[in-house]
C-alpha positions as CSV (number, residue, x, y, z in Angstrom):
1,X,-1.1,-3.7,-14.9
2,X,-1.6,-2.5,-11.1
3,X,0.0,0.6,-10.7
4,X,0.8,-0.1,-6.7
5,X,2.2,-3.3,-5.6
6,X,3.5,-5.7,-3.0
7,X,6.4,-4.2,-1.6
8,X,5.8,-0.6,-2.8
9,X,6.5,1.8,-0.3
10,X,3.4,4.1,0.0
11,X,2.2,7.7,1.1
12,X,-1.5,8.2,2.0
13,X,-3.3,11.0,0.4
14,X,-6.8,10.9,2.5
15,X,-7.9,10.3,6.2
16,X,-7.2,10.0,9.5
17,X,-3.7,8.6,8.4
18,X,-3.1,10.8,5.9
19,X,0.5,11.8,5.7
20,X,1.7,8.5,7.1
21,X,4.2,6.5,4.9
22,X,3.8,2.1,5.1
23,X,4.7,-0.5,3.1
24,X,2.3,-2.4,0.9
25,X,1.6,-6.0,2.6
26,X,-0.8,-7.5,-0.1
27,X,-3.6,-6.6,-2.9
28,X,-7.1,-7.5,-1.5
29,X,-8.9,-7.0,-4.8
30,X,-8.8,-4.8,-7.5
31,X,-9.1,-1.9,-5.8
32,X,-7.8,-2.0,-2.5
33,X,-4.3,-2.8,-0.7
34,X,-3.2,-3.4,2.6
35,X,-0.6,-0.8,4.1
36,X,1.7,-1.4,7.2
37,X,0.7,0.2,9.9
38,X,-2.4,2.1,8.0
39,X,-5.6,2.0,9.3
40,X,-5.2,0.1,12.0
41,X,-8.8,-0.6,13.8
42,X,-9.6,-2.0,17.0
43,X,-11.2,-5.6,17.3
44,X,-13.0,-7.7,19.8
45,X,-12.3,-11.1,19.8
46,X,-14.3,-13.8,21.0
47,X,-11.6,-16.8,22.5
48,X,-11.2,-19.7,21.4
49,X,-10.2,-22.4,23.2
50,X,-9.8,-25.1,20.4
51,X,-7.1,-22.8,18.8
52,X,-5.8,-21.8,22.0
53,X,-6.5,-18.1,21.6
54,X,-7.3,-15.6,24.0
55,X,-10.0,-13.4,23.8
56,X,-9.7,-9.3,23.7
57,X,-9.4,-6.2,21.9
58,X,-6.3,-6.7,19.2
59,X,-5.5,-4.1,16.2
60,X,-6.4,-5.3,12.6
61,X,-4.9,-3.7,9.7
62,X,-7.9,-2.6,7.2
63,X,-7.8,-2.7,3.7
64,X,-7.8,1.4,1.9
65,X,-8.5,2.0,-1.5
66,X,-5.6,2.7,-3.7
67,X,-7.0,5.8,-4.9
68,X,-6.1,7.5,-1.4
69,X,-2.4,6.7,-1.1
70,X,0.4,7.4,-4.1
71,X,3.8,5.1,-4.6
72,X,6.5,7.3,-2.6
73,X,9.6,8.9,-4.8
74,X,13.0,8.2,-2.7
75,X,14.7,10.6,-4.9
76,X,12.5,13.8,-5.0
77,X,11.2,13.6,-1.2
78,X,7.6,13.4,-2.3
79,X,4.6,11.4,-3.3
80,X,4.7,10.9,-7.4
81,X,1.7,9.3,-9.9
82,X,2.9,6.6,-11.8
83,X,2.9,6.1,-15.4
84,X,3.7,3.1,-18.0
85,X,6.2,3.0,-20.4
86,X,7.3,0.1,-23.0
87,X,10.9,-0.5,-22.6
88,X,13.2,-1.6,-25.2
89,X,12.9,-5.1,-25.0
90,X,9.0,-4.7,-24.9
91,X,8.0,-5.1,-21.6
92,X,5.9,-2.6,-19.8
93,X,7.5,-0.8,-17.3
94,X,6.3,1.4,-14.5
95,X,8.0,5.3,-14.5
96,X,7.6,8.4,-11.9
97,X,5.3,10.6,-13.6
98,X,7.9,13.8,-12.3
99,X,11.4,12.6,-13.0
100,X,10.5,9.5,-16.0
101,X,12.7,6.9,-13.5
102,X,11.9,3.1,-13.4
103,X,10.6,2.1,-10.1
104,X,12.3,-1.1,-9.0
105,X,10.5,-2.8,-6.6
Protein backbone atom coordinates (compact mmCIF):
# COMPACT_ATOMS: atom_id res chain seq x y z
CA UNK A 1 0.00 0.00 0.00
CA UNK A 2 1.62 3.53 -1.06
CA UNK A 3 1.81 5.58 1.69
CA UNK A 4 1.41 9.06 -0.51
CA UNK A 5 -1.14 9.31 -3.11
CA UNK A 6 -2.94 11.16 -5.80
CA UNK A 7 -4.57 13.97 -4.27
CA UNK A 8 -2.55 14.04 -1.00
CA UNK A 9 -1.63 17.30 0.01
CA UNK A 10 2.19 17.23 0.61
CA UNK A 11 5.09 19.14 2.50
CA UNK A 12 8.65 18.77 1.15
CA UNK A 13 11.34 17.77 3.57
CA UNK A 14 14.64 18.29 1.23
CA UNK A 15 15.97 20.78 -1.36
CA UNK A 16 15.68 23.80 -2.99
CA UNK A 17 11.78 23.62 -2.39
CA UNK A 18 11.91 22.44 0.81
CA UNK A 19 9.24 23.93 3.01
CA UNK A 20 6.94 24.37 0.07
CA UNK A 21 3.45 22.60 0.40
CA UNK A 22 1.74 21.02 -3.34
CA UNK A 23 -0.62 18.73 -4.10
CA UNK A 24 0.24 15.28 -5.45
CA UNK A 25 -0.66 15.16 -9.41
CA UNK A 26 0.35 11.45 -10.15
CA UNK A 27 2.72 8.39 -9.07
CA UNK A 28 5.61 8.04 -11.67
CA UNK A 29 6.82 4.75 -10.32
CA UNK A 30 7.37 3.23 -7.18
CA UNK A 31 9.22 5.63 -5.80
CA UNK A 32 8.64 8.87 -7.04
CA UNK A 33 5.50 11.39 -7.32
CA UNK A 34 4.79 14.45 -9.06
CA UNK A 35 4.01 17.61 -6.77
CA UNK A 36 2.21 20.82 -7.94
CA UNK A 37 4.26 23.43 -8.33
CA UNK A 38 7.59 21.37 -6.98
CA UNK A 39 10.52 21.30 -8.81
CA UNK A 40 9.72 23.11 -11.45
CA UNK A 41 12.78 23.09 -14.14
CA UNK A 42 13.25 25.00 -17.07
CA UNK A 43 12.99 23.44 -20.74
CA UNK A 44 13.93 24.18 -24.23
CA UNK A 45 11.76 23.20 -26.68
CA UNK A 46 12.38 22.52 -30.18
CA UNK A 47 8.94 23.70 -32.33
CA UNK A 48 7.00 21.83 -33.97
CA UNK A 49 5.14 22.72 -36.70
CA UNK A 50 3.03 19.47 -37.32
CA UNK A 51 1.56 19.93 -33.83
CA UNK A 52 1.43 23.47 -34.04
CA UNK A 53 3.72 24.26 -31.10
CA UNK A 54 5.95 26.90 -30.57
CA UNK A 55 9.32 26.56 -29.65
CA UNK A 56 10.98 28.15 -26.20
CA UNK A 57 11.90 27.77 -22.79
CA UNK A 58 8.56 26.42 -20.75
CA UNK A 59 8.61 25.05 -16.94
CA UNK A 60 8.20 21.17 -16.49
CA UNK A 61 7.23 19.80 -13.33
CA UNK A 62 9.91 16.97 -12.26
CA UNK A 63 9.32 13.97 -10.58
CA UNK A 64 10.88 13.90 -6.45
CA UNK A 65 11.30 10.97 -4.52
CA UNK A 66 8.71 10.37 -1.88
CA UNK A 67 11.23 9.96 0.70
CA UNK A 68 11.84 13.89 0.60
CA UNK A 69 8.26 15.19 1.21
CA UNK A 70 5.72 13.92 4.17
CA UNK A 71 1.61 13.85 3.75
CA UNK A 72 0.65 17.29 5.48
CA UNK A 73 -1.62 17.13 8.90
CA UNK A 74 -4.57 19.86 8.51
CA UNK A 75 -5.29 19.42 12.08
CA UNK A 76 -1.90 19.77 13.93
CA UNK A 77 -0.28 22.51 11.50
CA UNK A 78 2.65 20.14 10.62
CA UNK A 79 4.13 17.51 8.39
CA UNK A 80 3.15 13.80 10.07
CA UNK A 81 4.55 10.02 8.95
CA UNK A 82 1.96 7.82 8.13
CA UNK A 83 1.07 4.54 9.45
CA UNK A 84 -1.34 1.50 8.60
CA UNK A 85 -4.01 0.31 10.53
CA UNK A 86 -6.69 -2.57 9.81
CA UNK A 87 -10.05 -1.13 10.46
CA UNK A 88 -13.03 -3.05 11.61
CA UNK A 89 -14.39 -4.22 8.64
CA UNK A 90 -10.80 -5.37 7.50
CA UNK A 91 -9.57 -2.99 5.28
CA UNK A 92 -6.26 -1.32 5.61
CA UNK A 93 -6.44 2.11 6.49
CA UNK A 94 -3.93 4.85 6.47
CA UNK A 95 -3.54 6.86 10.14
CA UNK A 96 -1.32 10.04 11.25
CA UNK A 97 1.49 8.57 13.00
CA UNK A 98 0.96 11.79 15.83
CA UNK A 99 -2.77 12.03 16.50
CA UNK A 100 -3.91 7.99 15.17
CA UNK A 101 -6.66 10.02 12.61
CA UNK A 102 -7.75 8.38 9.27
CA UNK A 103 -6.54 10.44 6.34
CA UNK A 104 -9.41 10.85 3.89
CA UNK A 105 -8.30 11.61 0.76
Amino acid sequence: MNKIRKGDHVVVLTGRDKGKRGTVLERVDADHVMVEGINVAKKHVKPNPMKGTTGGVVDKTMPIHQSNVAIWNAAAGKADRVGIKTAADGKRVRVFKSTGDEIKA
